[in-house]
C-alpha positions in Angstrom: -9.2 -20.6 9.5 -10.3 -20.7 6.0 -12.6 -17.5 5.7 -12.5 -13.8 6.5 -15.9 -13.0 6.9 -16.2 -10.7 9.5 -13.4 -7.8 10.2 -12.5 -5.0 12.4 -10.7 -1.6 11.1 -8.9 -0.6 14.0 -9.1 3.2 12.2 -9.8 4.2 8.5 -7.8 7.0 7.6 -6.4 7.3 4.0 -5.3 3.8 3.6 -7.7 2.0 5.4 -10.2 3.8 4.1 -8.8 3.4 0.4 -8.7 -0.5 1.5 -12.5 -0.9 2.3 -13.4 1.8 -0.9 -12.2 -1.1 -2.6 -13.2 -3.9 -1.0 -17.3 -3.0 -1.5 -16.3 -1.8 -4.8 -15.4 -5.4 -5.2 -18.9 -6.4 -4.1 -17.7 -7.8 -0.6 -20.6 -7.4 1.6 -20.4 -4.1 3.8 -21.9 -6.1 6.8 -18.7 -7.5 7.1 -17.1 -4.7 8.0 -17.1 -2.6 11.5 -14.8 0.3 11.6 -13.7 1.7 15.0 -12.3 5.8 14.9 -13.0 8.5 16.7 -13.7 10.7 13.8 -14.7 8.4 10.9 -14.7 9.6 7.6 -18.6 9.2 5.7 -18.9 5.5 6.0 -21.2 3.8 3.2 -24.6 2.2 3.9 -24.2 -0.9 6.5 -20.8 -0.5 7.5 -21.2 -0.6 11.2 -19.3 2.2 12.9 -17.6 2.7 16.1 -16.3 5.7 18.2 -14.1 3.3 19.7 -12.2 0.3 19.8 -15.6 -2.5 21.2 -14.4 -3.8 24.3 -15.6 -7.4 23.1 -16.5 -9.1 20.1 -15.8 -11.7 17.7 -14.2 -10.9 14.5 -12.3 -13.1 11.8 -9.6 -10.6 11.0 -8.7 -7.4 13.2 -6.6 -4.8 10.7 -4.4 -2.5 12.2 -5.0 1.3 10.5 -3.6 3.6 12.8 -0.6 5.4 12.9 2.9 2.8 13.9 3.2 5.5 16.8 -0.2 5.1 17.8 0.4 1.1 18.2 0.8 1.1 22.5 -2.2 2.9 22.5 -4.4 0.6 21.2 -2.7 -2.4 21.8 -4.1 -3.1 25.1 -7.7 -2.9 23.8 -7.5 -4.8 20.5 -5.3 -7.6 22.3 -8.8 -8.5 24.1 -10.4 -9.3 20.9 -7.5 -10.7 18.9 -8.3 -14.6 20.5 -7.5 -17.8 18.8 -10.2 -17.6 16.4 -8.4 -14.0 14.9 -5.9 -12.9 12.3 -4.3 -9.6 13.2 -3.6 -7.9 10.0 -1.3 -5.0 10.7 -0.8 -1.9 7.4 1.5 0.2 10.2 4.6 0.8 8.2 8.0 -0.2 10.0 6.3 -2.8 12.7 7.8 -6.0 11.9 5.7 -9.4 12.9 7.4 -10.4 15.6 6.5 -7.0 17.4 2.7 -7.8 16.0 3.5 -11.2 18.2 4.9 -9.3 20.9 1.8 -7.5 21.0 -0.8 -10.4 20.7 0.5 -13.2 21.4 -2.9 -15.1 21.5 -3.9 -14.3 18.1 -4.5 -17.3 15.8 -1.7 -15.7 12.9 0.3 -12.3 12.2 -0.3 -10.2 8.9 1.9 -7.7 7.3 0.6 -5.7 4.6 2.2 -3.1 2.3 -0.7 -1.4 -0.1 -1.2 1.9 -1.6 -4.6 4.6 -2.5 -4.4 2.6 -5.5 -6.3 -0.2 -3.3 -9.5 1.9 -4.0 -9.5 1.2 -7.5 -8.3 -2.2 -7.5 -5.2 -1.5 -8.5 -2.5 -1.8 -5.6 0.8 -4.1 -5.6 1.0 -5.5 -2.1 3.5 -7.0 0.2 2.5 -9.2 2.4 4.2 -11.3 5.2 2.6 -13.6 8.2 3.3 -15.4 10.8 1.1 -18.1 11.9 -1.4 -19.0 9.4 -1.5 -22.1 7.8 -1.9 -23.1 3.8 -5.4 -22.5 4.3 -5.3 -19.2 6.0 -2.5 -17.9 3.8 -5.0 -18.8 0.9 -7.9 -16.4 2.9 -5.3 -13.7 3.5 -4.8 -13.8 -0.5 -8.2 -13.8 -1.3 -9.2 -11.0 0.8 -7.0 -8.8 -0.4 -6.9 -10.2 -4.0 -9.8 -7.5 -4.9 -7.6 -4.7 -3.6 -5.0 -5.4 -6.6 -1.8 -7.7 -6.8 -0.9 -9.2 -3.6 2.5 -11.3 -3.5 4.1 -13.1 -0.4 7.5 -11.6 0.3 10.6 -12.0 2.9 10.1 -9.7 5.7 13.9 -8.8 5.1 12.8 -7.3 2.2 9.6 -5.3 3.1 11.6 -2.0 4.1 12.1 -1.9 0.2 8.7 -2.9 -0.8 7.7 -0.5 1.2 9.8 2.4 -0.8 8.8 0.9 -4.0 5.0 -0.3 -3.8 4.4 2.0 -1.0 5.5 5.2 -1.5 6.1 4.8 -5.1 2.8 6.4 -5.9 4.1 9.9 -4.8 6.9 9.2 -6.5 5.1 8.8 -9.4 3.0 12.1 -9.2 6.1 14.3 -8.4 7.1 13.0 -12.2 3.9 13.6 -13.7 4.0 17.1 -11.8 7.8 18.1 -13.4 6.7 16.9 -16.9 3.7 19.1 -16.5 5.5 22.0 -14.8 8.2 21.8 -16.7 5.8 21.5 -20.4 4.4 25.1 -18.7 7.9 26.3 -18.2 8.5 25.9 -22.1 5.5 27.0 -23.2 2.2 25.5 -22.7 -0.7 26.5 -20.9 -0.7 24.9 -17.1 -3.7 23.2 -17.5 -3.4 21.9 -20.5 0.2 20.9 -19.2 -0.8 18.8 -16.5 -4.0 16.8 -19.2 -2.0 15.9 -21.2 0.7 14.4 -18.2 -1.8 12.8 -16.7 -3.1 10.6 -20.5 0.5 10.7 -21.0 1.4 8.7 -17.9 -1.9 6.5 -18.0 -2.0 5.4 -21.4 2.0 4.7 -21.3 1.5 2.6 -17.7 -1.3 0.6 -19.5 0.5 0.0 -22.0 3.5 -1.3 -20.0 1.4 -3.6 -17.9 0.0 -5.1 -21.1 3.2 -5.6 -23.2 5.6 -8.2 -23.0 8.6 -6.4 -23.6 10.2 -4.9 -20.2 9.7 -1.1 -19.8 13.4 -0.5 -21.0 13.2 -2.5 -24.0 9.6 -0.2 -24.5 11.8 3.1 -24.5 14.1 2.0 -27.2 11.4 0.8 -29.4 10.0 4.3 -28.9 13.0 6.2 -29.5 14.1 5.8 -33.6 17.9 6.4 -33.9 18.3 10.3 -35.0 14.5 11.3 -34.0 12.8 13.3 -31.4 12.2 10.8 -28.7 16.1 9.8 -28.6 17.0 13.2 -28.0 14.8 13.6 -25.1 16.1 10.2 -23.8 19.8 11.3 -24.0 19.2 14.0 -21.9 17.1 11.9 -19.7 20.3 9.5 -19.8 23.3 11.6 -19.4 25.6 10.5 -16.5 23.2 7.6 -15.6 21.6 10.7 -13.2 18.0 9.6 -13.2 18.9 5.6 -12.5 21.0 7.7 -9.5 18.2 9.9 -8.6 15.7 7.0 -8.5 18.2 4.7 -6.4 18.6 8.0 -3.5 15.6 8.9 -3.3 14.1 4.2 -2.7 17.1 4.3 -0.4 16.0 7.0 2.3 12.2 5.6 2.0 14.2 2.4 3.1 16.2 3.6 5.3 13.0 5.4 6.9 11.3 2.5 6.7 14.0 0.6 8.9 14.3 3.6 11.4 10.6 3.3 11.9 11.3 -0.4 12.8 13.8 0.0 15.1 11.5 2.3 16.8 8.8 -0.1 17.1 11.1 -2.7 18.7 11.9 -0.5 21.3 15.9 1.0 19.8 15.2 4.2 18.5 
């Protein structure tokens, strides 16, 4: 199979959702796109939408929005239309392909994928993972999701971590741009001017990393001069290696939440 043209969202709550913001932000045609939910968010202009999963159909690609514990739900229903001629695409955190093959085994290839909300502006790392698909359908899989940001092919061994990092990282993120605000109030500064001046802060430095060169440590220290006001924030930062430690907890319980969730889905939890 060599294009995606036509696709099923199997619901399109906040990630799916962010997914096909992004994709007709892209300019990808809305008539390519049918979402079944039960209580569908405003869908844009020519985005056919369904109150249900259709009974019958033909679609190129069938993505998997729902929640992982919803999955024996709607299994049954989306088996019928994932044929030979269709490429399930699965975003349910924790269900590993060969459960996807498990599930429909007469589907013409497997997708993992592991996006954020950033997917709405173009801007989410991706994981992905299949099973299935040929040179030519890995290539579609890619450029369908190209316009949602950075997709890279990785082991599935090692999507319980992508899934901590490029997954949840985003929260991650915002709880840090929250303490620097909260904590810029704390000493002084009006909240809401606080959290403006986080929020530049954090985009202008993240632009700025994507752009450079240099490696993001490597940025710091050419930041900080010896003696100055920046190196004395960074030695706090620093002390006792506590935020490298801090970082490493919390990617390690996403992981390990991630893997719990998997072990559910095959049926050992």
């Amino acid at each position: 199979m060599a294009e995606f043209n036509s696709i099923l969202l199997v619901g399109c709550g906040n990630m799916a959702g962010a997914m096909l913001q992004g994709w007709l932000a892209a300019g990808l045609g809305p008539e390519r796109f049918t979402v079944a939910d039960p209580a569908p968010r405003d869908m844009p202009p020519r985005v056919r939408t369904l109150a249900s999963i259709p009974s019958e159909g033909s679609f190129d690609v069938v993505l998997l929005g729902v929640k992982p514990q919803l999955l024996g739900d709607v299994a049954p229903r989306v088996g019928a239309l994932a044929g030979a001629g269709t490429v399930l695409v699965s975003i349910l955190a924790g269900v590993e392909l060969a459960v996807l093959e498990g599930r429909f085994p007469h589907a013409a290839g497997w997708v993992r994928v592991m996006p954020n909300l950033a997917a709405s502006l173009g801007k989410s790392p991706m994981a992905l993972a299949a099973r299935g698909l040929d040179e030519a359908g890995r290539a579609a899989a890619m450029e369908l999701l190209a316009p949602l940001g950075t997709p890279e092919w990785v082991d599935e061994d090692e999507f319980d971590l992508v899934t901590a990092l490029a997954g949840s990282g985003p929260a991650f993120v915002y709880r840090f741009i929250d303490a620097l605000a909260t904590a810029s109030a704390d000493l002084g500064l009006p909240q809401d001017k606080a959290r403006r001046l986080a929020l530049a802060m954090v985009d202008g430095a993240a632009a700025l990393a994507a752009a450079s060169p240099h490696d993001p440590d490597e940025l710091a220290r050419r930041v900080a001069s010896p003696g100055g006001v920046t190196r004395a924030g960074l030695d706090a930062l620093d002390e006792g290696d506590a935020l490298r430690r801090l970082v490493e907890r919390t990617l390690r319980a996403a992981r390990d939440r991630s893997a719990a969730l998997a072990a559910e889905a095959r049926g050992e939890g």
